[in-house]
C-alpha positions as a printed Julia matrix, in Angstrom:
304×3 Matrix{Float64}:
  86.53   61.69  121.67
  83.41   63.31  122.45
  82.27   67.35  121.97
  79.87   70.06  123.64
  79.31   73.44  123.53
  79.53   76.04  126.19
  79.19   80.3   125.88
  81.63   80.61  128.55
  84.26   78.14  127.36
  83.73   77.21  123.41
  84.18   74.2   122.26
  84.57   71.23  124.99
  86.38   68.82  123.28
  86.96   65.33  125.59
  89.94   63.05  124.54
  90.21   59.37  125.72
  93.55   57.37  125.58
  93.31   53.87  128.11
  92.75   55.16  131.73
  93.37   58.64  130.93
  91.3    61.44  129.69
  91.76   65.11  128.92
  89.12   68.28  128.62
  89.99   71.19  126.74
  88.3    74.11  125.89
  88.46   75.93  122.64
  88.77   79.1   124.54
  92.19   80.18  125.22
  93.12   76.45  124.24
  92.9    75.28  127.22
  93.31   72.13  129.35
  90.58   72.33  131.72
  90.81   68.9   133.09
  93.86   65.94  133.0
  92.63   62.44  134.85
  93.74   59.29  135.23
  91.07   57.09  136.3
  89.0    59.37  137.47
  91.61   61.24  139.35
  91.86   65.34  138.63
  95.73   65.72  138.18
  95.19   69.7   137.33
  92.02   72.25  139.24
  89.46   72.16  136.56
  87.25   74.98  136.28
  83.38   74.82  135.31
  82.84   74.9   131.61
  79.46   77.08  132.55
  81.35   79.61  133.72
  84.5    82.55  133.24
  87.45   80.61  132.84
  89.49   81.38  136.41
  92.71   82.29  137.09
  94.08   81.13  133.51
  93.21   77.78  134.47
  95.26   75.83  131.41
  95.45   78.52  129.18
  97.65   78.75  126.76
  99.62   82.61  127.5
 101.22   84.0   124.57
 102.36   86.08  122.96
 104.67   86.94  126.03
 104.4    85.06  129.69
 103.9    86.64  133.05
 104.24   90.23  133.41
 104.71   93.99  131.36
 105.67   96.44  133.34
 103.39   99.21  133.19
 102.27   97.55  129.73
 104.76   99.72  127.8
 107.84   98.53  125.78
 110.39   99.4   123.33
 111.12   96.87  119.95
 113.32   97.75  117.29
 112.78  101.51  117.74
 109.1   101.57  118.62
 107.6   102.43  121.75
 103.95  100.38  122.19
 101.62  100.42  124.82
  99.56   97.81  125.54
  95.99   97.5   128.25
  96.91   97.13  131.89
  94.61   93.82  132.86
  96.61   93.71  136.6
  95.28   96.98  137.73
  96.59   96.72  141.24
 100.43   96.27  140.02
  99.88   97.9   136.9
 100.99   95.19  134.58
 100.01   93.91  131.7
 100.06   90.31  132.32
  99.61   86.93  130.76
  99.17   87.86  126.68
  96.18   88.14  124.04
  94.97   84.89  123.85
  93.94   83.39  127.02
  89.81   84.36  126.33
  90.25   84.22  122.68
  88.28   81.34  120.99
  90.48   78.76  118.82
  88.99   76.88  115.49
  89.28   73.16  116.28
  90.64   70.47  113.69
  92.16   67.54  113.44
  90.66   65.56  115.98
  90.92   62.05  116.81
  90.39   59.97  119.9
  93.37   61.59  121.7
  95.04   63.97  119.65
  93.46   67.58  118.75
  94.7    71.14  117.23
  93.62   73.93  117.96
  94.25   77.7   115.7
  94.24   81.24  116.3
  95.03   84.01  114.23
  96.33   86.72  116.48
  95.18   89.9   115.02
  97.33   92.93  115.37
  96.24   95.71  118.3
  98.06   98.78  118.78
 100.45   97.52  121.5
 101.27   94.22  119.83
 100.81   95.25  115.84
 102.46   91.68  115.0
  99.92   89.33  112.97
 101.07   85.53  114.28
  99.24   82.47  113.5
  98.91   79.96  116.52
  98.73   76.32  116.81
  98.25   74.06  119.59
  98.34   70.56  119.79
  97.5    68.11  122.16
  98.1    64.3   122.39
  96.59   61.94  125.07
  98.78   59.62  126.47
  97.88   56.8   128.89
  99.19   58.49  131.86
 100.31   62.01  130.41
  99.27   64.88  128.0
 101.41   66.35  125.81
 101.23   70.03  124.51
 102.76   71.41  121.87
 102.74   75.44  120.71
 103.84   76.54  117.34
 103.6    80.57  116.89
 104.38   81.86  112.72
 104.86   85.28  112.16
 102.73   85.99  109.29
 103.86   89.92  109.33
 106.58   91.55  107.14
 108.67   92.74  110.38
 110.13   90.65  113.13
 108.18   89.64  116.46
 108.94   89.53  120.17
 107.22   86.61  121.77
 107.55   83.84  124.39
 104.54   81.46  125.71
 104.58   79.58  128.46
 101.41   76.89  129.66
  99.1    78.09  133.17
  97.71   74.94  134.75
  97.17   74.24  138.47
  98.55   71.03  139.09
  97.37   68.94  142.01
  99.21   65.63  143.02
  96.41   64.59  145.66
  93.26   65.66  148.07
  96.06   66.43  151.15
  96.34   70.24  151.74
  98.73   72.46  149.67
 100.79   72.86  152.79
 101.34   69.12  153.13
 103.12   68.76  149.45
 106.54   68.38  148.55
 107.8    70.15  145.34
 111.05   69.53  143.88
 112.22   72.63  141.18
 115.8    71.52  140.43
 117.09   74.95  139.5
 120.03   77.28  140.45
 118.49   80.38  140.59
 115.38   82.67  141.33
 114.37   85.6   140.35
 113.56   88.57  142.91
 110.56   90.6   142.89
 109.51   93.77  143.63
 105.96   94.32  145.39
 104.88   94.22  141.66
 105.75   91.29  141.14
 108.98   92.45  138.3
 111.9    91.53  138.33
 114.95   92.84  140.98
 117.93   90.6   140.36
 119.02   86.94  139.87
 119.89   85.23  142.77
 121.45   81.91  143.86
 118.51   79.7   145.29
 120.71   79.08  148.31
 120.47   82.69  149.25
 116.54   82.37  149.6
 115.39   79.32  151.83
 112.22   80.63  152.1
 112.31   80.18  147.77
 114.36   76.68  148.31
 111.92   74.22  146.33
 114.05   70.67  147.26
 111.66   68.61  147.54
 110.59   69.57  151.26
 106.9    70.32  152.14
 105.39   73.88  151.12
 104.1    74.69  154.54
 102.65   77.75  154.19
 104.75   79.66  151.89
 103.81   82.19  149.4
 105.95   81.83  146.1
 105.15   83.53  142.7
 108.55   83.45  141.28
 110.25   82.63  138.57
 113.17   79.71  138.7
 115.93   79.48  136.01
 119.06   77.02  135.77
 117.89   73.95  135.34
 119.66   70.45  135.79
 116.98   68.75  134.25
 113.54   69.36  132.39
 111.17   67.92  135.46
 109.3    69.73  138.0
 107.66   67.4   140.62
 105.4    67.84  142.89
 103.88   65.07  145.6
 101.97   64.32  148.26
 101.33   61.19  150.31
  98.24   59.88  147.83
  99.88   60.93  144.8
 102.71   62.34  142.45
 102.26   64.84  139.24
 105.2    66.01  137.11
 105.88   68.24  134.3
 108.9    67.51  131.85
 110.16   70.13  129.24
 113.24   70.91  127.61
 115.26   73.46  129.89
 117.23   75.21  126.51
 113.83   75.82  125.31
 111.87   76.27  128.5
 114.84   78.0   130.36
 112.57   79.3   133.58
 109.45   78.03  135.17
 106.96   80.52  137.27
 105.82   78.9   140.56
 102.53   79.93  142.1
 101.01   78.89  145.62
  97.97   80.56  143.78
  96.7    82.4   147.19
  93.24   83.67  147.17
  90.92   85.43  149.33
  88.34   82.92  148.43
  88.94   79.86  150.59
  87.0    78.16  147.81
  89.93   79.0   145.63
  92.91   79.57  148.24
  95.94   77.09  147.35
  94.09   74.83  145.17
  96.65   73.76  142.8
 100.02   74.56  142.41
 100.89   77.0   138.9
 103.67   75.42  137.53
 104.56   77.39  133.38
 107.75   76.57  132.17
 107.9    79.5   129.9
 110.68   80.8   127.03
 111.86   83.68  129.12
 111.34   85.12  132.37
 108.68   88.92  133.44
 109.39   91.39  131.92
 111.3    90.01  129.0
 109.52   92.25  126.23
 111.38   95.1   128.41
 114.58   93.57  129.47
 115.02   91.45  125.86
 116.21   88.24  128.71
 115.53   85.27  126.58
 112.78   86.73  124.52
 111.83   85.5   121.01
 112.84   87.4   118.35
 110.03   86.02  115.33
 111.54   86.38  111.86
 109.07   87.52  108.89
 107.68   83.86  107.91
 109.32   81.76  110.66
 107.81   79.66  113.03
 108.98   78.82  116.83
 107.85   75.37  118.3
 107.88   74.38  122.34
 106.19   71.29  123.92
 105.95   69.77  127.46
 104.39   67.25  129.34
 102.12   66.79  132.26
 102.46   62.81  134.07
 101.09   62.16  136.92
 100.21   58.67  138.95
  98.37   57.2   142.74
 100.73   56.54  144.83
  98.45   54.73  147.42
C-alpha cells in the first residue's frame, strides 16, 4: 500500500493484493483505477486533474436524477442546487467532490469517512463509510450510511465507474444485463413508465454487441446479481445483491469529446431507481440512529 497527495483528487491511496491493484482517491471515495496485471479494468481519470464524469465516485445520498431538484419528505418541501442545468436535475448527490478522512489501511483493504453536513435541501446529518478490499482479481466495495439526525432520512447510493473489458471499440462489446424490465425516459432523462425489456430491442442488453446504441437507462428485475460485459481480449463483471441493489443505470457515456466518447461503459447498481426522492420507488427510509449497508463487486480477467 503506498500514498500521495494530489489538490485535485486528495489522498491517492494505492492497494496491492497478488496481480491486482486498486487506486482510490480520497475525494468522493473513489476508485480511480482497478488492474490486473497491468490491465485498466475501469477509465481512470488523472489524479492532477477535476475528477470527470463521476469517474468511481461514490453517489449518495440519492442516485441518478431530482427532478427539478425539488421534493416532498414527511411533509416538507426542500429544494436542492440544479448541477444538470440543461435537464434541470439535480443529479448524482453531495458527496462525489467531497474529501473523505482515510483510516484503516492495510495492504489491500482501506476506509474511507464523511460526515455529510446538513444543507437546506438535504437538512439530514449522515455519517458515511466506505470500504474497500483488494482481491486478487476483484475489488470489493462496501457503503454504510448512519443517520446521526433526530428525524428519519431518504437515501439510496449507488457506485459510478466506467468499466472497460478490453482496448476493442465500445461498439464491438457484448453486455449481458439479465433483467425484466427498463425504465422509460423522458428527454430529461426521468422516469415515464416501466416496461417489459422485450418491448424495447433497441434497450435489449442479451449479451449481443452494443453497436452504436445510446442507453442511459435504468434496468430492474433481476435473475441474478451479475452484469457482464466482454469483448474479444477480455471480460469485466460486476456482482451485487439484486434485493438490495434492485436496478442498475447503464450508460454508453457519449461525449462530444472523442477523447472521452464511449470510453467505458457506466454500470451503478443502485438502491432505487431516478427520481426516487419524488416517486418514494425503493427509496431508503433512514431511521434516527440506524445504519443501511450495500456492497458489490467488480471481477474482471484476459481472455486472450
Amino acid at each position: 500500500m503506498s500514498t500521495s497527495h494530489s489538490l485535485f483528487r486528495g489522498e491517492i491511496i494505492t492497494l496491492t493484493n497478488g496481480a491486482s491493484s486498486a487506486e482510490l482517491t480520497s475525494v468522493g471515495a473513489a476508485l480511480n483505477r482497478f488492474c490486473i496485471g497491468g490491465r485498466d479494468f475501469v477509465v481512470p481519470s488523472a489524479v492532477d486533474d477535476v475528477q470527470f464524469g463521476y469517474r468511481g465516485g461514490i453517489i449518495a445520498p440519492w442516485p441518478n436524477r431530482i427532478g427539478n431538484g425539488t421534493y416532498t419528505y414527511d411533509g416538507v418541501e426542500y429544494e436542492l442546487p440544479l448541477n444538470e442545468h440543461e435537464r434541470r436535475n439535480a443529479l448524482h448527490g453531495l458527496v462525489s467532490w467531497s474529501d473523505f478522512s482515510v483510516e484503516n489501511r492495510t495492504e489491500n483493504t482501506v476506509d474511507f469517512f464523511h460526515h455529510l453536513i446538513p444543507v437546506p435541501g438535504y437538512p439530514f446529518p449522515l455519517s458515511i463509510r466506505v470500504r474497500y478490499t483488494l482481491h486478487e482479481s476483484a475489488i470489493t466495495t462496501e457503503v454504510t450510511a448512519t443517520n446521526l439526525g433526530e428525524t428519519r432520512a431518504p437515501y439510496g447510493v449507488c457506485p459510478h465507474p466506467y468499466v472497460v473489458p478490453g482496448a476493442e471499440h465500445m461498439n464491438e462489446w457484448e453486455t449481458l444485463v439479465p433483467a425484466s424490465h427498463v425504465l422509460e425516459v423522458d428527454e430529461r432523462l426521468l422516469p415515464v413508465a416501466l416496461s417489459p425489456v422485450e418491448n424495447h430491442p433497441e434497450l435489449h442488453l442479451d449479451g449481443a454487441p452494443i453497436g452504436d446504441r445510446f442507453i442511459d437507462h435504468a434496468y430492474t428485475g433481476f435473475s441474478e446479481g451479475r452484469i457482464t460485459v466482454r469483448s474479444a481480449s477480455g471480460e469485466v463483471w460486476i456482482e451485487f445483491d439484486p434485493e438490495a441493489l434492485p436496478w442498475a443505470q447503464i450508460h454508453t457515456a457519449d461525449h462530444p469529446d472523442p477523447s472521452k466518447n464511449r470510453a467505458g461503459l457506466a454500470v451503478e447498481p443502485m438502491t432505487c431507481p431516478p427520481d426516487a426522492f419524488r416517486t418514494g420507488e425503493n427509496l431508503v427510509h433512514l431511521a434516527p440512529g440506524a445504519s443501511h449497508t450495500v456492497s458489490w463487486t467488480i471481477s474482471g480477467k484476459a481472455l486472450n
